[in-house]
C-alpha positions as CSV (number, residue, x, y, z in Angstrom):
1,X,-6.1,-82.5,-59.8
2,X,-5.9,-79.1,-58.6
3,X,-7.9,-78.3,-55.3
4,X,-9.8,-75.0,-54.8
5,X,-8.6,-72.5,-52.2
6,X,-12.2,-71.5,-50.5
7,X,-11.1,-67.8,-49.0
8,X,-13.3,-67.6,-45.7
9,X,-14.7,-64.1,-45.4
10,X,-13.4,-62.6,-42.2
11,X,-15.6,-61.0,-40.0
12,X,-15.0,-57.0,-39.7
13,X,-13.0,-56.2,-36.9
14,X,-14.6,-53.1,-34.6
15,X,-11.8,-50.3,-34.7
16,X,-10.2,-50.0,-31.1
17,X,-12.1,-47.3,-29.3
18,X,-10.1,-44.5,-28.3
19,X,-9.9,-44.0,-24.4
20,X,-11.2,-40.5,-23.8
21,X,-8.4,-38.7,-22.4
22,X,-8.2,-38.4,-19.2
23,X,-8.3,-34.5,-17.5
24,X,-6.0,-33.8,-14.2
25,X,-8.6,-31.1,-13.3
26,X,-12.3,-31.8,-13.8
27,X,-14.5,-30.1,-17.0
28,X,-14.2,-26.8,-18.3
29,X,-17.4,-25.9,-17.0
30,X,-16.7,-26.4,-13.1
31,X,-13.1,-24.9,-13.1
32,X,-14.4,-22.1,-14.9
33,X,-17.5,-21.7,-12.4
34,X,-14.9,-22.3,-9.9
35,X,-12.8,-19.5,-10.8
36,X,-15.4,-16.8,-12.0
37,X,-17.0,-17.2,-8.2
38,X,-13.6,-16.8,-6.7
39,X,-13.1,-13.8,-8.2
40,X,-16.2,-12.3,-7.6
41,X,-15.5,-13.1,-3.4
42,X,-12.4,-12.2,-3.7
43,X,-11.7,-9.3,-6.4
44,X,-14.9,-7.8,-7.8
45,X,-17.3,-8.1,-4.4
46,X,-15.1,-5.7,-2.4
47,X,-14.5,-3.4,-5.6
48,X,-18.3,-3.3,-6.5
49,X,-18.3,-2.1,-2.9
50,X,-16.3,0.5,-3.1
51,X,-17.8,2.1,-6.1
52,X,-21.6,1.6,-5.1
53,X,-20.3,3.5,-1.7
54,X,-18.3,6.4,-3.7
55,X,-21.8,6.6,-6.1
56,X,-23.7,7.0,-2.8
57,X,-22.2,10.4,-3.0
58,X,-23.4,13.7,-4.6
59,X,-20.6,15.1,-7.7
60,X,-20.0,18.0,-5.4
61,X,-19.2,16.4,-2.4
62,X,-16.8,13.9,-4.7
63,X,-15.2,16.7,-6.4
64,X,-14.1,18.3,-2.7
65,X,-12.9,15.2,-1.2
66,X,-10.7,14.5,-4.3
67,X,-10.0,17.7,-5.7
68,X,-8.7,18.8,-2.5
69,X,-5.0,20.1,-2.6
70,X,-3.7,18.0,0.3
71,X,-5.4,15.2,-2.1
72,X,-3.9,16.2,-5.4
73,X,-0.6,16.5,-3.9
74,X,-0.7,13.3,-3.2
75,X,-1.7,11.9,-6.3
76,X,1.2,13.4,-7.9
77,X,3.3,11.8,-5.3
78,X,2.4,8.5,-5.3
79,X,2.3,7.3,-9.1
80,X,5.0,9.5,-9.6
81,X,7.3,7.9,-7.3
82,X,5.9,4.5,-8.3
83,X,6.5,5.3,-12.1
84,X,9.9,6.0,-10.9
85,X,10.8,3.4,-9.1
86,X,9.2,0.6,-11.6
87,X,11.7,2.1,-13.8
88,X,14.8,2.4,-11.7
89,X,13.6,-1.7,-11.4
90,X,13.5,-2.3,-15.0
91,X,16.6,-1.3,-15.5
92,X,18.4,-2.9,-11.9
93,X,16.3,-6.3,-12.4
94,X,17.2,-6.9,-15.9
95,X,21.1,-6.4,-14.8
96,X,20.4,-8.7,-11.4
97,X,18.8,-11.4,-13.8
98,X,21.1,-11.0,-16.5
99,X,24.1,-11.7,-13.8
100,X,22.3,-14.6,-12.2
101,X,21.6,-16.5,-15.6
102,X,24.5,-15.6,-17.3
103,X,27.2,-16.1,-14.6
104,X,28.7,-18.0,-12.0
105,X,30.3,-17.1,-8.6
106,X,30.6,-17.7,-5.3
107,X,27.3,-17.4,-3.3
108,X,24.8,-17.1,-6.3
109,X,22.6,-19.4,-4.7
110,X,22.4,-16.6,-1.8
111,X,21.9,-14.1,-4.3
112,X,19.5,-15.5,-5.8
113,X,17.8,-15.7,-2.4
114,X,18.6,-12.4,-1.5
115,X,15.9,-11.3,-4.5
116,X,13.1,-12.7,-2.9
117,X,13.9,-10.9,0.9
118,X,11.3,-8.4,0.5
119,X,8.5,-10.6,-0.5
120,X,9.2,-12.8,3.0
121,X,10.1,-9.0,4.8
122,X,7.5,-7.6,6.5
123,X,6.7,-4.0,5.2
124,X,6.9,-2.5,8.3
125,X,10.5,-4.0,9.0
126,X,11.7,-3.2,5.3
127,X,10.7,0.9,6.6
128,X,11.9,0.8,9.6
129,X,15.3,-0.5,8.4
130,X,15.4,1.8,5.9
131,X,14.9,4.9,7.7
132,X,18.1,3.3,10.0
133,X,20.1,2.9,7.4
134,X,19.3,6.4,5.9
135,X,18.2,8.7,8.4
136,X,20.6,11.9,9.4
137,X,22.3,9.4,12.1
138,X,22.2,6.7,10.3
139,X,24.5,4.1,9.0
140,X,24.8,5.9,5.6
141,X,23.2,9.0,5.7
142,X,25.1,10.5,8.6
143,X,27.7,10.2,5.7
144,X,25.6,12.1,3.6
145,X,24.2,14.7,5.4
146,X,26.8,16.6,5.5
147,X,27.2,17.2,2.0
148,X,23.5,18.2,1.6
149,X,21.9,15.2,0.4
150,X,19.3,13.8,2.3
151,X,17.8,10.6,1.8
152,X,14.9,9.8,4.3
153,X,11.8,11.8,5.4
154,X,11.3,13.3,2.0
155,X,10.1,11.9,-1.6
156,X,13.9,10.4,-2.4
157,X,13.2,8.1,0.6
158,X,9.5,7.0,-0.9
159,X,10.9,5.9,-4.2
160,X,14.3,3.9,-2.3
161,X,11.5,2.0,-0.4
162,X,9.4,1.5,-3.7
163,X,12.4,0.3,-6.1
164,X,13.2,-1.9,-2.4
165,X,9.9,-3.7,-2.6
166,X,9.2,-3.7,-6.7
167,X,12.6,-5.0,-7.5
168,X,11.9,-8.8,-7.4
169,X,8.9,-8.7,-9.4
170,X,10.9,-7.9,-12.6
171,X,13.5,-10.2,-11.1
172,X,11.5,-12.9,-11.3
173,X,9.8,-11.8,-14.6
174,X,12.4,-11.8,-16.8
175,X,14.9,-14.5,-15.4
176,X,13.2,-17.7,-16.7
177,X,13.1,-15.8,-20.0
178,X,16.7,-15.5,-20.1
179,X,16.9,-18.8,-19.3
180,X,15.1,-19.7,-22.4
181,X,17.0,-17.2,-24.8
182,X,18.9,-19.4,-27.2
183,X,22.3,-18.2,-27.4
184,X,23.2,-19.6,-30.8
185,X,21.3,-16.6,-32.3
186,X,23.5,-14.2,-30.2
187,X,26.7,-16.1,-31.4
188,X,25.2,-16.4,-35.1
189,X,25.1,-12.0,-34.6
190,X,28.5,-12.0,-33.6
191,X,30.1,-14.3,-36.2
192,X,27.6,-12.1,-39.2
193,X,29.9,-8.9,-37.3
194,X,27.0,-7.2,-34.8
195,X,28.4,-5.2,-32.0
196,X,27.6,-6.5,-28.4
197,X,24.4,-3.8,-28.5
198,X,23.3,-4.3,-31.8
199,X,23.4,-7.6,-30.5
200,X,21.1,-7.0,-27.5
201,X,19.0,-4.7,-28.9
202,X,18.2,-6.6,-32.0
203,X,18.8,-10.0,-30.8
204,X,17.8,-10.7,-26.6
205,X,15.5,-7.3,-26.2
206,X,13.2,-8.4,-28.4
207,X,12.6,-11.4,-26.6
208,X,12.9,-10.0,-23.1
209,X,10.7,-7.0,-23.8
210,X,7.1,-8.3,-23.4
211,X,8.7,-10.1,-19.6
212,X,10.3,-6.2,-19.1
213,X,7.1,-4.8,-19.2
214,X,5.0,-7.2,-17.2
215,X,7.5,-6.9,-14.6
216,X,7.5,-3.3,-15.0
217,X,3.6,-3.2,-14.6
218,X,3.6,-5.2,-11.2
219,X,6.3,-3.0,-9.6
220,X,4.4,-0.3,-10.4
221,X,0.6,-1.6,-9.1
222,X,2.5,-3.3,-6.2
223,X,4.0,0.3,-6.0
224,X,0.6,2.2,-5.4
225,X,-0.5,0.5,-2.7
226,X,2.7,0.4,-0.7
227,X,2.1,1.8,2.9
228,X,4.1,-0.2,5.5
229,X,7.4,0.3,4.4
230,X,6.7,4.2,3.3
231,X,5.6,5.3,6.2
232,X,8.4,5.7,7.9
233,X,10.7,7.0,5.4
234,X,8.5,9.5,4.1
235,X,8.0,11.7,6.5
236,X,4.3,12.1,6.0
237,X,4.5,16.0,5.7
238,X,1.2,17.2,4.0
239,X,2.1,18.4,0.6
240,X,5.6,17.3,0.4
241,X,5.9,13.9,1.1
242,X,2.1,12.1,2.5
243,X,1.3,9.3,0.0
244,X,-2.9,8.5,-0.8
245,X,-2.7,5.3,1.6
246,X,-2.0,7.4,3.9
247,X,-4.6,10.1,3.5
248,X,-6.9,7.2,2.8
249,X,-6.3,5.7,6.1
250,X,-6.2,9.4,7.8
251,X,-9.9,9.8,6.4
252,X,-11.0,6.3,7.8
253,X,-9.6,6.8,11.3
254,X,-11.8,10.0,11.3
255,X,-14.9,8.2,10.2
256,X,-15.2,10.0,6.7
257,X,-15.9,6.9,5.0
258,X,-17.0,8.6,2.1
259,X,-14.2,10.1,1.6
260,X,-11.9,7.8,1.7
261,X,-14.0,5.7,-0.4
262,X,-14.0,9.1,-2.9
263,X,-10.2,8.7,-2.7
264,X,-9.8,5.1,-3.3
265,X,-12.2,4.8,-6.0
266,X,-9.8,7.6,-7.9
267,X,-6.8,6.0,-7.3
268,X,-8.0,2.3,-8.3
269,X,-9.5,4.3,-11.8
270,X,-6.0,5.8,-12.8
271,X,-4.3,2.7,-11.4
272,X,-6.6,0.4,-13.9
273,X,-5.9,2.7,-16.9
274,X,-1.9,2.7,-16.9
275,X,-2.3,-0.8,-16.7
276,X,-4.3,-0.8,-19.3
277,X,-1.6,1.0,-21.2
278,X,0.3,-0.8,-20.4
279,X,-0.6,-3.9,-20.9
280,X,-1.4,-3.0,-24.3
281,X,1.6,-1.7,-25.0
282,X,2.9,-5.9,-24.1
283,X,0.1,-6.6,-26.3
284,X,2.0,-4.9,-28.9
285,X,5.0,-6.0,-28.4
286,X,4.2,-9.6,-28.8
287,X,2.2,-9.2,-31.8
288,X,5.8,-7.5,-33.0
289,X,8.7,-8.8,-32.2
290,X,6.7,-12.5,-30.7
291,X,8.8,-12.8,-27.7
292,X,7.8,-14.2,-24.6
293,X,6.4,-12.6,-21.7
């Protein structure tokens, strides 16, 4: 006599809920509150400023105060020397990273802490020592004066204390990339027969390239603000070797607030349009050659 199995209908089982994950930071909508009112104390209040006080003025008093040739002059000095310099940097701060990545020798660890001196150096210390170092009696340029180069108190002493300043930004830009560079691709170029620069440019630039141009493009804008440590290399001889900060600070002290405003309001226009270019030129070369930046 066979028995029959009765099969017992199991009750469904509720599917585990899933825990909500949990955020580090609070919600999208406070952080982002958060940041949009920090910006707007911090960044876009005292710029607003600045241009509702330059708009206070009539376009023929703007045109003098910024058209002037003491004005111009200085224009032309200051990006100019800070285009240099961001590219003298480019250049020395992908070698300095490449060398501290790369390599290893005695003291890198104080290297590597020497790259970061002028962000803890005060400006005014980083002039003044300078202008010691390069000055007629100075360490080096009493060396150098006599064979007619001259290093201080003119524009070649503006653009030493730019690329001084500007250099760890790139530094720091482009080390970690390096870091992250796989070098089986560079050994797989040299076993297919590339040379060492068809290695680098085809191979590493490509990758270091967007990180070369964002440091590039905060040497430069921490370039056109520089005062402290210019001052007292330059010179400050109207028309040869006076920066804007400085005329800007000359107009304050004499109360033409307008003016300076005028001034400022120029320089933060070109400022935001070469980084503009710039920054789309990174744009571009991500969207190329996808490295990093």
């Amino acid at each position: 006599m066979s028995t029959a199995t009765l099969a017992v209908p199991s009750s469904p089982v509720a599917p585990p809920r899933r825990r909500a994950a949990r955020r580090v930071l609070p919600g999208f909508n406070l952080t982002l509150g958060y940041t949009l009112l920090y910006l707007s104390l911090i960044v876009l209040t005292p710029l607003s400023a600045l241009v509702f006080k330059t708009f206070s003025m009539s376009w023929a008093d703007f045109w003098t105060a910024v058209s002037a040739p003491r004005v111009v002059a200085s224009f032309k000095l200051t990006f100019g020397a800070s285009l240099i310099a961001a590219g003298v940097n480019v250049v020395a701060g992908l070698l300095v990273a490449w060398v501290l990545v790369r390599y290893s020798f005695p003291g890198k660890k104080i290297a590597d802490a020497l790259v970061d001196l002028p962000f803890a150096l005060p400006t005014a210390v980083a002039g003044i020592s300078l202008t010691a170092i390069l000055a007629d009696n100075g360490w080096l340029g009493q060396y150098l004066a006599p064979l007619g180069i001259q290093l201080a108190f003119n524009p070649n002493g503006i653009v030493i204390a730019l690329i001084f300043i500007g250099l760890p930004f790139v530094v720091r830009t482009v080390q970690p990339v390096l870091e992250d560079t796989e070098r089986e691709l560079e050994e797989a170029a040299a076993c297919l027969g590339a040379t060492r620069w068809q290695t680098f440019w085809r191979v590493i630039f490509p990758a270091i390239a967007p990180a070369l141009l964002t440091g590039f493009a905060m040497a430069f804008a921490r370039a056109v603000g520089e005062y402290g440590s210019v001052i007292f290399i330059a010179g400050n001889m109207p028309m040869v070797s006076e920066i804007t900060p400085l005329i800007i600070i000359g107009k304050l002290e004499q109360y033409d607030f307008a003016g300076a405003t005028a001034v400022a309001s120029v320089m933060l226009l070109i400022s935001f349009i070469l980084l503009l270019i710039i920054n789309g030129i990174q744009a571009w070369g991500r969207k190329r050659y996808g490295g990093a930046g």
